[in-house]
SEMI-803055 format. One record per atom (N, C-alpha, C): residue number from 1; atom name; x, y, z. Coordinates in pm, whole numbers. Example, Ala and Ser with C-alpha at 12.3 -4.5 7.8 and 13.67 -1.06 7.14 Angstrom:
! SEMI-803055
<rec 1 'N' <1319 -569 780>>;
<rec 1 'CA' <1230 -450 780>>;
<rec 1 'C' <1320 -330 780>>;
<rec 2 'N' <1285 -225 708>>;
<rec 2 'CA' <1367 -106 714>>;
<rec 2 'C' <1290 3 787>>;
//
This chain:
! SEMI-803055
<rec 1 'N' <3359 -8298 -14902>>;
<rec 1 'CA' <3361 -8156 -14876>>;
<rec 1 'C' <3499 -8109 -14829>>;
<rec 2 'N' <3548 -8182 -14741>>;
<rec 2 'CA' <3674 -8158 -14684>>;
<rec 2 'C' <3821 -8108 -14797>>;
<rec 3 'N' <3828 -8224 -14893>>;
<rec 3 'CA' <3931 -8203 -15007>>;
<rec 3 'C' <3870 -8104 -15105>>;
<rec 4 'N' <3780 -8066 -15110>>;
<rec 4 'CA' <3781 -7880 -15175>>;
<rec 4 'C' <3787 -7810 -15105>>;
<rec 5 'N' <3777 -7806 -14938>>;
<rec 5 'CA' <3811 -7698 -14892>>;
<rec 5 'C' <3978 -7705 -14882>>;
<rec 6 'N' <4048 -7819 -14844>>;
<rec 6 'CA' <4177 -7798 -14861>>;
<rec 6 'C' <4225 -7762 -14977>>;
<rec 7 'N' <4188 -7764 -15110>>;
<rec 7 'CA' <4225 -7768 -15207>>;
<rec 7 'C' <4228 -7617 -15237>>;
<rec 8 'N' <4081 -7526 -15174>>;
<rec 8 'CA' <4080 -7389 -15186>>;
<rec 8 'C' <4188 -7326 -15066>>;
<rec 9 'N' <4222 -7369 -14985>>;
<rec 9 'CA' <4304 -7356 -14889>>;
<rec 9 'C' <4478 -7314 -14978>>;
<rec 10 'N' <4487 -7436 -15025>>;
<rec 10 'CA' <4637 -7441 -15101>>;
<rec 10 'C' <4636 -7362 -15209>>;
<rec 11 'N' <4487 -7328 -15305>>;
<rec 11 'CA' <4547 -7196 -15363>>;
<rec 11 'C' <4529 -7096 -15337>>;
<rec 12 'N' <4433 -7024 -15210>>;
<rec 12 'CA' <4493 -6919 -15161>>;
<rec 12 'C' <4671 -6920 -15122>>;
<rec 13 'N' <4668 -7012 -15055>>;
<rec 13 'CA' <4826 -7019 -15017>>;
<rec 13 'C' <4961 -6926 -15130>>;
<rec 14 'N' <4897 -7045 -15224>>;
<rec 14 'CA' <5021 -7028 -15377>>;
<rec 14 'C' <4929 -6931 -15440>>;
<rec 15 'N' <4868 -6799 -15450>>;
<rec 15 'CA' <4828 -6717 -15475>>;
<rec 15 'C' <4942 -6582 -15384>>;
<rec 16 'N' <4892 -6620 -15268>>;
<rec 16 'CA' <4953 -6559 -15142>>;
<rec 16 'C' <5116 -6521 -15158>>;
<rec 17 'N' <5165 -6651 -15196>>;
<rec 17 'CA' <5292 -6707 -15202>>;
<rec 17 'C' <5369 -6639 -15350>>;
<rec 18 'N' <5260 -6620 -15446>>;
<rec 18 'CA' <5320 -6566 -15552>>;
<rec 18 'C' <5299 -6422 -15588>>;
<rec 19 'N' <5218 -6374 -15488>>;
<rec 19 'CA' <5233 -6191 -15495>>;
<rec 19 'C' <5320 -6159 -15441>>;
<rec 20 'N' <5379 -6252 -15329>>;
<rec 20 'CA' <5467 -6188 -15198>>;
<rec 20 'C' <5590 -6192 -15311>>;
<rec 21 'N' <5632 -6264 -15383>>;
<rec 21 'CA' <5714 -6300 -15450>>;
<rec 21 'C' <5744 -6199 -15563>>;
<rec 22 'N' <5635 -6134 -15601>>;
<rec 22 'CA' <5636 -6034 -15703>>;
<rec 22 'C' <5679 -5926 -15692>>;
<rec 23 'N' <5689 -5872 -15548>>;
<rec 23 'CA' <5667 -5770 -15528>>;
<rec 23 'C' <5838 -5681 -15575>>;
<rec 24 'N' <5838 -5596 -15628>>;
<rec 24 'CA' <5955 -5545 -15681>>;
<rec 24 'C' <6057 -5479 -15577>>;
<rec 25 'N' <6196 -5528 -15576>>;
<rec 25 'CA' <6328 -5489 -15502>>;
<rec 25 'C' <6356 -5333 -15528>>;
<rec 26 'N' <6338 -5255 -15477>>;
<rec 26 'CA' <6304 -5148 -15473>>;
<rec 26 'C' <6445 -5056 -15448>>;
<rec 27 'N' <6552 -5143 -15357>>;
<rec 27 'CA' <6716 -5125 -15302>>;
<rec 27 'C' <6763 -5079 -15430>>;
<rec 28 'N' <6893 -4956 -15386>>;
<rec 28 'CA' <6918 -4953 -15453>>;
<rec 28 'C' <6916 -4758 -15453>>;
<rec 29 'N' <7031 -4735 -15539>>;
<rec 29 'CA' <7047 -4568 -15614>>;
<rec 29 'C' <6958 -4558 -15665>>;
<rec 30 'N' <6855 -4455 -15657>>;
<rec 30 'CA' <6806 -4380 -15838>>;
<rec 30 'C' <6849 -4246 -15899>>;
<rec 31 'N' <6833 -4262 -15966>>;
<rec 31 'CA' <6912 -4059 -16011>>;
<rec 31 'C' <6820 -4048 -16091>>;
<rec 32 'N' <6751 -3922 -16085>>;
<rec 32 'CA' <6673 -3832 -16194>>;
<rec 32 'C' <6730 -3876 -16301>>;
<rec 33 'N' <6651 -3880 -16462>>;
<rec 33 'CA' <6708 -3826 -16588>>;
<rec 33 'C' <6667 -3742 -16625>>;
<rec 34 'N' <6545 -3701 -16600>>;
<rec 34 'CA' <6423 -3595 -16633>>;
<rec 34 'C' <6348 -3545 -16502>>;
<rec 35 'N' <6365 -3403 -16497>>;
<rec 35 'CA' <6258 -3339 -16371>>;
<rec 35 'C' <6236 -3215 -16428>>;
<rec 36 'N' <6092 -3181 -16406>>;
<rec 36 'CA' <6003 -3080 -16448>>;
<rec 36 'C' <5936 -3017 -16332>>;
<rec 37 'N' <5926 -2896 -16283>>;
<rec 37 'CA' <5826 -2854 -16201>>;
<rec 37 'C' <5808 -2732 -16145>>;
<rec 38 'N' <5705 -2666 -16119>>;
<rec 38 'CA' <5627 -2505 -16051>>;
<rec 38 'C' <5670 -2559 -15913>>;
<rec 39 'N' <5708 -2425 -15851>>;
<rec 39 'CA' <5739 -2414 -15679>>;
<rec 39 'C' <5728 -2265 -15650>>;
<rec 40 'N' <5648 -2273 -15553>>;
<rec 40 'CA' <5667 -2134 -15451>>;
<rec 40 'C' <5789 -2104 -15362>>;
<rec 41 'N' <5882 -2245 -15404>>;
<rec 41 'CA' <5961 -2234 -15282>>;
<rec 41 'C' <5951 -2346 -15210>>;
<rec 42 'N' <6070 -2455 -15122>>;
<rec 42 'CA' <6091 -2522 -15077>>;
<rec 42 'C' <6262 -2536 -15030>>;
<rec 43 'N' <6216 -2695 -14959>>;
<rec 43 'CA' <6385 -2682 -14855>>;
<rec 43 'C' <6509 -2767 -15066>>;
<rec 44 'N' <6428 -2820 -15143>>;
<rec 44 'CA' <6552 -2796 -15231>>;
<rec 44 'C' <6524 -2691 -15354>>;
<rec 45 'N' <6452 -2574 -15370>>;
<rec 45 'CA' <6465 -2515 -15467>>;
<rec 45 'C' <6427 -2359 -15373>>;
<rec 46 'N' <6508 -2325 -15289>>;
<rec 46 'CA' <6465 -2215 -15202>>;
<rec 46 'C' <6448 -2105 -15273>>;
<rec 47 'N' <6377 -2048 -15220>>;
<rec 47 'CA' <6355 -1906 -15280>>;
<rec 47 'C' <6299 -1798 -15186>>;
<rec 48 'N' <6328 -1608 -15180>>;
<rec 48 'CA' <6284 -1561 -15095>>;
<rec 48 'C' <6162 -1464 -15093>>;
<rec 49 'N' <6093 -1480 -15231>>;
<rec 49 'CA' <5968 -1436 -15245>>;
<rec 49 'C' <5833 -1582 -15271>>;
<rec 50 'N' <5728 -1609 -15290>>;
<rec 50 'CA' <5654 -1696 -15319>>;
<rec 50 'C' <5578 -1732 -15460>>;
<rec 51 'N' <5657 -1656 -15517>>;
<rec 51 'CA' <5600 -1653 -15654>>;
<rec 51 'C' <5612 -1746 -15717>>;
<rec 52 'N' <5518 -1814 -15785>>;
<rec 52 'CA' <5566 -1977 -15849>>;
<rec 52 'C' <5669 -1924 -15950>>;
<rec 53 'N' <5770 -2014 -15981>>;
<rec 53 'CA' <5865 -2032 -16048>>;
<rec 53 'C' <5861 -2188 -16125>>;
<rec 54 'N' <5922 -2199 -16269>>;
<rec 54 'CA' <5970 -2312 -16330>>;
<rec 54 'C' <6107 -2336 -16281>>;
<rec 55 'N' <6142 -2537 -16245>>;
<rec 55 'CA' <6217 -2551 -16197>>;
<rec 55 'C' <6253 -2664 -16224>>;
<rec 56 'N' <6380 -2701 -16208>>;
<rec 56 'CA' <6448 -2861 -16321>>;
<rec 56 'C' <6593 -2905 -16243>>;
<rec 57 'N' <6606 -3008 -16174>>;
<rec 57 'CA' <6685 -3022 -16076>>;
<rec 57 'C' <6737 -3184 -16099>>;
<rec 58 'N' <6886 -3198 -15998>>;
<rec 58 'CA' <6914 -3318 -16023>>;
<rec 58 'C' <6891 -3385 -15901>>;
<rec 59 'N' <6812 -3487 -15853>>;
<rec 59 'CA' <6747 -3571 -15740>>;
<rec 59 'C' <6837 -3721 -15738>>;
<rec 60 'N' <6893 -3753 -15607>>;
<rec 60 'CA' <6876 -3889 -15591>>;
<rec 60 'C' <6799 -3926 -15493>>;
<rec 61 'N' <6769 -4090 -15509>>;
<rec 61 'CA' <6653 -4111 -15411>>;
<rec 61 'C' <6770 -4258 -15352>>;
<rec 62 'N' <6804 -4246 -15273>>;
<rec 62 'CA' <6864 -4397 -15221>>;
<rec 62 'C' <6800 -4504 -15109>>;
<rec 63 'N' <6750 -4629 -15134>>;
<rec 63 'CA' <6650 -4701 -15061>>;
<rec 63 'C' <6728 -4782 -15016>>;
<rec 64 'N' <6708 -4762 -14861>>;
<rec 64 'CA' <6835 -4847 -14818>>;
<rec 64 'C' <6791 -5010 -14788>>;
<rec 65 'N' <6656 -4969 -14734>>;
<rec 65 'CA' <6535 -5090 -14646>>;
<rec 65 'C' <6446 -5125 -14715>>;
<rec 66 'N' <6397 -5237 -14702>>;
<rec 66 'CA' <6288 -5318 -14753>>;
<rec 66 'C' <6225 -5414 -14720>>;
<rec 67 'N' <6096 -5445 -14672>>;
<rec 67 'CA' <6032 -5513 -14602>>;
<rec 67 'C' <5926 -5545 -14687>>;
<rec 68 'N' <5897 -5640 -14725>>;
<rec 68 'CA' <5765 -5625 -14852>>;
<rec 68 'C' <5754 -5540 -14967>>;
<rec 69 'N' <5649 -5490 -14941>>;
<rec 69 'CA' <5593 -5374 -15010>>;
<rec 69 'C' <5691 -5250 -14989>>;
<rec 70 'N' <5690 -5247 -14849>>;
<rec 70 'CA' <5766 -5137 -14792>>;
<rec 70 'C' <5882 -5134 -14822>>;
<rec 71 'N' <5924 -4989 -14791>>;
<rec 71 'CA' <6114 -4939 -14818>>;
<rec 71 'C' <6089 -4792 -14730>>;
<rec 72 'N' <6213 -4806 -14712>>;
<rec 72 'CA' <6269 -4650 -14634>>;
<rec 72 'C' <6390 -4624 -14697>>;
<rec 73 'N' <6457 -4510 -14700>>;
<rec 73 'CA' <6575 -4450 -14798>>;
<rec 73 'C' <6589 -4309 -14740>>;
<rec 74 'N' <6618 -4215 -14842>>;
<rec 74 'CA' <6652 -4088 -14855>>;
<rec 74 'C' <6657 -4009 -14998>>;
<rec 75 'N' <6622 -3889 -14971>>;
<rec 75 'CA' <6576 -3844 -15126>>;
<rec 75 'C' <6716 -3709 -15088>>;
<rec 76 'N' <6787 -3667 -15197>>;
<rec 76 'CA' <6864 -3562 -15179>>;
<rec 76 'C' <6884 -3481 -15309>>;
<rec 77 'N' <6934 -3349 -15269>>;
<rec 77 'CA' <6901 -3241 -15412>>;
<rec 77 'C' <7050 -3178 -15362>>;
<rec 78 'N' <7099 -3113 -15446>>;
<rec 78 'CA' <7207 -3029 -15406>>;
<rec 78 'C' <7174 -2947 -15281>>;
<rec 79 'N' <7062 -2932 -15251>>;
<rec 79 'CA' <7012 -2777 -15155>>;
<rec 79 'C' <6993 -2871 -15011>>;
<rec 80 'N' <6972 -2989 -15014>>;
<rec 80 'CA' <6825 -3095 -14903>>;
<rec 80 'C' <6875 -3209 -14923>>;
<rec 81 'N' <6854 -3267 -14765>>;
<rec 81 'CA' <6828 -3408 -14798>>;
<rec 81 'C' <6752 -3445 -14720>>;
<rec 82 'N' <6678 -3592 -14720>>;
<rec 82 'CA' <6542 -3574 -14618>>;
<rec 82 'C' <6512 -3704 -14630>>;
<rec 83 'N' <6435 -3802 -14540>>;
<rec 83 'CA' <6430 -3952 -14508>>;
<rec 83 'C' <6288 -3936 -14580>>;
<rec 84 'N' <6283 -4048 -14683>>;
<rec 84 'CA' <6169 -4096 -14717>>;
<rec 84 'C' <6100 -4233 -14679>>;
<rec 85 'N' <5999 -4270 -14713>>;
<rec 85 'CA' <5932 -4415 -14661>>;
<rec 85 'C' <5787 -4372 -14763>>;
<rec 86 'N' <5835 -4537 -14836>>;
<rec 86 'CA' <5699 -4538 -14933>>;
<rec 86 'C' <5669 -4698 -14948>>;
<rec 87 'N' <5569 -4749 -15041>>;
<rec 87 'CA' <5531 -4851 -15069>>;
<rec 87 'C' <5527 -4873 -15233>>;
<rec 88 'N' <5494 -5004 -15237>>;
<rec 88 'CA' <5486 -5071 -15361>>;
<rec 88 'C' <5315 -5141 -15359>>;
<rec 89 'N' <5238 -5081 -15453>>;
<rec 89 'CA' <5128 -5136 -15420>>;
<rec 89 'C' <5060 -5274 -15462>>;
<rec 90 'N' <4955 -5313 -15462>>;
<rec 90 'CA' <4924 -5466 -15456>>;
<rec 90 'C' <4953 -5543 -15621>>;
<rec 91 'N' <4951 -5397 -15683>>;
<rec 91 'CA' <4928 -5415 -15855>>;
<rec 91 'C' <5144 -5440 -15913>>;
<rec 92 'N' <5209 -5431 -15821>>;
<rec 92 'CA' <5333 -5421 -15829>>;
<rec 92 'C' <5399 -5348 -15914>>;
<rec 93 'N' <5341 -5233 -15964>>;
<rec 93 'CA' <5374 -5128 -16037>>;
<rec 93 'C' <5334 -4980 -15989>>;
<rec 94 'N' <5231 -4948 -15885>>;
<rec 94 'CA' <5253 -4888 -15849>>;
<rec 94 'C' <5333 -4799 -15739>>;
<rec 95 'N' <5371 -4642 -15700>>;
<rec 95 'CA' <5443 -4668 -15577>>;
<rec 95 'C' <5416 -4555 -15519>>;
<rec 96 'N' <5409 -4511 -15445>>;
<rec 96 'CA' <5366 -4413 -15307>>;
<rec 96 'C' <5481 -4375 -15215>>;
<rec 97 'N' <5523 -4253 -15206>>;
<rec 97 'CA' <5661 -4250 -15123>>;
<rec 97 'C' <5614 -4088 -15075>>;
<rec 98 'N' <5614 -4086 -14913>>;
<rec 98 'CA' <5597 -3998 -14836>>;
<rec 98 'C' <5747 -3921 -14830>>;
<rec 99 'N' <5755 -3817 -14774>>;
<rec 99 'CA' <5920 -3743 -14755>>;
<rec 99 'C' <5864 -3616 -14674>>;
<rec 100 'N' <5945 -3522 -14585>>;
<rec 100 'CA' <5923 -3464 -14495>>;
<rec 100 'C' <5846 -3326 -14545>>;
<rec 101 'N' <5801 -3281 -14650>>;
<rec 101 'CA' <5720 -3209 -14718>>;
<rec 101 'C' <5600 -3238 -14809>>;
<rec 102 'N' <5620 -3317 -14874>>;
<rec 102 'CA' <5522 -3383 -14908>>;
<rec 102 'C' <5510 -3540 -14961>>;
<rec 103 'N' <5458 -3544 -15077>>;
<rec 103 'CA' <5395 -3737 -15115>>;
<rec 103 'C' <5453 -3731 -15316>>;
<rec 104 'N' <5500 -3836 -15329>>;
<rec 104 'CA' <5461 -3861 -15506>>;
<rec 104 'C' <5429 -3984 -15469>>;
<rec 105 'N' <5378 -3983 -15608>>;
<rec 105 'CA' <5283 -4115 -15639>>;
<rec 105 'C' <5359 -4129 -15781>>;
<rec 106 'N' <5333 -4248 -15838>>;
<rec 106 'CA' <5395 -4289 -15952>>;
<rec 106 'C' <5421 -4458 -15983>>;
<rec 107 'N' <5479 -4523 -16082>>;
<rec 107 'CA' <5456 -4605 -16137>>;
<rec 107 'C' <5598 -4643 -16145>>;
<rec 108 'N' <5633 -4786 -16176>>;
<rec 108 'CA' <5750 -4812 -16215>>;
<rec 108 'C' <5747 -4881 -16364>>;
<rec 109 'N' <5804 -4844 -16443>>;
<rec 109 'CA' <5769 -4832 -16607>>;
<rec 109 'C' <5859 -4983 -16640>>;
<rec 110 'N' <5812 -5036 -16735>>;
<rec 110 'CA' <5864 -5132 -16795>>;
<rec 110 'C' <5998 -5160 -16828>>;
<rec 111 'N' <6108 -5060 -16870>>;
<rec 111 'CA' <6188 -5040 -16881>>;
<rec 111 'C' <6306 -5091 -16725>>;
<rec 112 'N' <6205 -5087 -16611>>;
<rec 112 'CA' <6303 -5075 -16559>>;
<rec 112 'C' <6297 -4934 -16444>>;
<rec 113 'N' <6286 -4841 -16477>>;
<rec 113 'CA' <6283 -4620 -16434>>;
<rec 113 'C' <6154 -4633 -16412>>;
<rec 114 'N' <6149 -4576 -16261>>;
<rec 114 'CA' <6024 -4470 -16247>>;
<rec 114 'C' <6007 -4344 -16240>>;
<rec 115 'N' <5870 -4342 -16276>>;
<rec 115 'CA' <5781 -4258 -16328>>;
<rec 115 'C' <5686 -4182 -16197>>;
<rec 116 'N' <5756 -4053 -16115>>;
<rec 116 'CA' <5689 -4012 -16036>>;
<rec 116 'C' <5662 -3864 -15991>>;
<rec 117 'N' <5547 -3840 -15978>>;
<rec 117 'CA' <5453 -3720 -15979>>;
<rec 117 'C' <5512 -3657 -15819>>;
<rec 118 'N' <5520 -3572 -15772>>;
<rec 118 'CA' <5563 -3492 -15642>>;
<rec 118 'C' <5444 -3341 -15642>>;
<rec 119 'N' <5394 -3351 -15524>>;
<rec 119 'CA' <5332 -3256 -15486>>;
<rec 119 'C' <5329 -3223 -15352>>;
<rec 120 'N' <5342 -3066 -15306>>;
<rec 120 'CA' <5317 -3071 -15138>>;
<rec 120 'C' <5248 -2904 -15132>>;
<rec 121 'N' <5190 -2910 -15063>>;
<rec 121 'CA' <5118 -2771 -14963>>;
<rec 121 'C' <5146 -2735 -14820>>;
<rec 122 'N' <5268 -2698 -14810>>;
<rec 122 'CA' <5356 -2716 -14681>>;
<rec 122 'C' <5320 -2591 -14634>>;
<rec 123 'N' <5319 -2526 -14515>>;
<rec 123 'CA' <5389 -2373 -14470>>;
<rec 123 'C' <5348 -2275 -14589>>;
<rec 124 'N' <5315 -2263 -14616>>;
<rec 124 'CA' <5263 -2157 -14719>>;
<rec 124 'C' <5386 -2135 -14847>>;
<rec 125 'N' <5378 -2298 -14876>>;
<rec 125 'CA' <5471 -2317 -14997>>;
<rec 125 'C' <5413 -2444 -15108>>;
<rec 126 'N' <5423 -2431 -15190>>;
<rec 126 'CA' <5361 -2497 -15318>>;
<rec 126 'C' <5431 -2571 -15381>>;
<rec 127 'N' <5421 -2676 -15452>>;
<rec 127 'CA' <5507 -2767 -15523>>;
<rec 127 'C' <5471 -2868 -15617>>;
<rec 128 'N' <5471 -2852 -15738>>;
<rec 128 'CA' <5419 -3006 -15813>>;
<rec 128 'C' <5548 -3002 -15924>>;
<rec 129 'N' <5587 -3136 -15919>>;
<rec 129 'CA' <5673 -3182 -16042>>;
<rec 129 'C' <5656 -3320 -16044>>;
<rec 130 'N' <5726 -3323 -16179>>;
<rec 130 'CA' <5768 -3466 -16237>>;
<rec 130 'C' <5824 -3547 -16256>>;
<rec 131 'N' <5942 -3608 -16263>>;
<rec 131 'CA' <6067 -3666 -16282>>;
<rec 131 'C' <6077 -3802 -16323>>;
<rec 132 'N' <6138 -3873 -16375>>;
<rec 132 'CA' <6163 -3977 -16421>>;
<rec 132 'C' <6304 -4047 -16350>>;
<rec 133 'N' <6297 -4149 -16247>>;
<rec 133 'CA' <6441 -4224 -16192>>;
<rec 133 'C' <6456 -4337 -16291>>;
<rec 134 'N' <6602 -4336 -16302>>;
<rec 134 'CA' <6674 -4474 -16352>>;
<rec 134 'C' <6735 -4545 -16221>>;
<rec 135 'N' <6752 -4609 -16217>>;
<rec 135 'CA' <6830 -4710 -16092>>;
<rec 135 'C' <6956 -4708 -16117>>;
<rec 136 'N' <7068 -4712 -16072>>;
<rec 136 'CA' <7219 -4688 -16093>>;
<rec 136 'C' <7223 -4845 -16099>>;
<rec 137 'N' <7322 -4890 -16171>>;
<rec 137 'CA' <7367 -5005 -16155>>;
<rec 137 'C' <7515 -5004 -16013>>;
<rec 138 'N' <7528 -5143 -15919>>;
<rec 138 'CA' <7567 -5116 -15808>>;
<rec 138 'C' <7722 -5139 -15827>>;
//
């Protein structure tokens, strides 16, 4: 009984051992290539009425930290800049990144560029877009 439980022991281990391992380096520049999106208004596409507007901007996101899953950075627009902190989830393609208005969610695409959705309901201001990051080479 003993040598199958060690045996189930060691591949949790090297199970353990090979997600931690997976998990994607996240460091690093990204720059928009593509951004799409409706706003009432926010700290990078200001505006002084609330009327949704179409809007298309150039974003970097720079990740300075990384701890696992985790990273912390900064997201900046010509108008803003603002500390972000997101994750990498268990599936190692997905990713989740909070910032001082709101959340995207999104994917990191095969290629290499992610793929991420932005939405917030701040102060009586509105926001959903799209964008696509490439990673700068360093």
């Amino acid at each position: 009984m003993r040598p199958i439980l060690c045996c189930m022991l060691a591949l949790l281990l090297l199970a353990a051992t090979a997600q931690a391992a997976d998990v994607p380096d996240m460091r690093g520049v990204w720059r928009t290539s593509a951004h799409e999106g409706i706003t009432t208004g926010s700290r990078h596409f200001p505006q002084a009425n609330q009327e949704p507007r179409f809007v298309s901007g150039e974003f970097t996101m720079e990740i300075t930290a990384q701890e696992g899953r985790r990273f912390l950075g900064v997201k900046k627009s010509a108008n803003h800049a603002e500390k972000i902190m997101g994750l990498v989830a268990y599936d190692n393609v997905t990713v989740h990144i909070l910032e001082q208005e709101g959340n995207f969610h999104g994917r990191l695409l095969p290629d290499g560029s992610m793929e991420l959705v932005y939405s917030h309901d701040s102060g009586g201001r509105q926001a959903i877009g799209i964008a696509l990051y490439i990673r700068q080479k360093p």
